[in-house]
N, C-alpha and C positions, 0 to 999 in steps of 0.2 A: 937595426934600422928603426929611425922612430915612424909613429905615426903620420903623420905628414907626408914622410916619404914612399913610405908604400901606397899610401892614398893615391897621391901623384902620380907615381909609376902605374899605376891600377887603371888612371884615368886615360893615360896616353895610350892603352892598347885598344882603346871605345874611340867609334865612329862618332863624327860630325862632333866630340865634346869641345866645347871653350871657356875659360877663366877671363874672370872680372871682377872686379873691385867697387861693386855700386857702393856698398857700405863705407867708402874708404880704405885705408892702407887696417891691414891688420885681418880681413875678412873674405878671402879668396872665396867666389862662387864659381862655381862648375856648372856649365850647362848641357844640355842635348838637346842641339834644335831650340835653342832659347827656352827651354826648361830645367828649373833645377832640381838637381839630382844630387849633390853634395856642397855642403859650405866647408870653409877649412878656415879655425882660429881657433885663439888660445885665450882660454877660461880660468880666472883663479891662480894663473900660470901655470896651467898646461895646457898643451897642446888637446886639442879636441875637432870634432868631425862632424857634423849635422847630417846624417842619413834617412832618404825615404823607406819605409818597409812597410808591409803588411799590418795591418794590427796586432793581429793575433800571434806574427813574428814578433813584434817589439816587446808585447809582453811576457813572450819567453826568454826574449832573450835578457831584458830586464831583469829576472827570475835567476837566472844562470850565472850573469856577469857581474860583478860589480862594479866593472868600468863603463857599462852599459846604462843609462837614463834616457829618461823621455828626455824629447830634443830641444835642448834649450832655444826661446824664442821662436819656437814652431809647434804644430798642431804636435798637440802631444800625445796622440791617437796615432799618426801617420808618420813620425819625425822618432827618431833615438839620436841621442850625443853617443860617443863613442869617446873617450879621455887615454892620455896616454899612461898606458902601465905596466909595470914590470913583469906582470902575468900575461900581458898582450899579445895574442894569436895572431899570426902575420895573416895565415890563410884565413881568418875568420874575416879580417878586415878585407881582404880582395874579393872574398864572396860577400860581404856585405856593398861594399862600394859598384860591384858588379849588379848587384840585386837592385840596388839604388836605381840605377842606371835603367836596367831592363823595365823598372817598373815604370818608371817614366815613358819610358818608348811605349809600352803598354798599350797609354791612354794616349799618344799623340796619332791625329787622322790616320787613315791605310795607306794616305799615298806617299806620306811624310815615311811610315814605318815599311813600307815597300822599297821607298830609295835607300833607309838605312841595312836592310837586307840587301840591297844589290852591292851596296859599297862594303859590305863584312864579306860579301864571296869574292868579291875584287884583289882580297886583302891576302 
């Protein structure tokens, strides 16, 4: 399975997310609640991933990965690209796209993050 696809699949098990194309064709943005949480395009010709994380996550995992970079065209403190690779961890990327995810919910209001708790017990 490549990259892209587990991404995708990853997304659709997440409350309230939605896909758009403000960039144009070629640059799928993921949202929560109109926040983004993952870009999906392809770099150099590969496939690639724009993930939010932690700092102190991205420079480990930077560290560990080599398919791992600061995030191209984003804060490169809070952003890692993610590229597709032969050595590519399925489960690294569902817990990453998932961490994406949560981080974002994080920082949105309590009452925003209270409705996405009630709709994940719904589920």
């Amino acid at each position: 399975m490549c990259l892209h696809q587990i991404a995708v699949q990853t997304t659709l098990t997440l409350s309230e997310t939605s896909c758009s194309q403000p960039f144009g064709e070629g640059c799928d943005v993921y949202k929560v609640l109109d926040k983004v949480f993952m870009l999906q395009f392809h770099l150099q010709g590969k496939a690639a991933i724009n993930l939010k994380v932690e700092p102190e996550h991205g420079d480990m995992l930077r560290d560990i990965y080599p398919y791992i970079r600061a995030g191209w065209h984003m804060n490169k403190r809070h952003w890692i690209t993610v590229f597709e690779d032969d050595g590519l961890d399925k489960s690294l990327v569902q817990d990453l796209v998932i961490n994406s995810y949560e981080l974002v919910v994080s920082k949105l209001p309590k009452v925003k993050r209270q409705r996405l708790e009630l709709l994940q017990q719904i589920k």
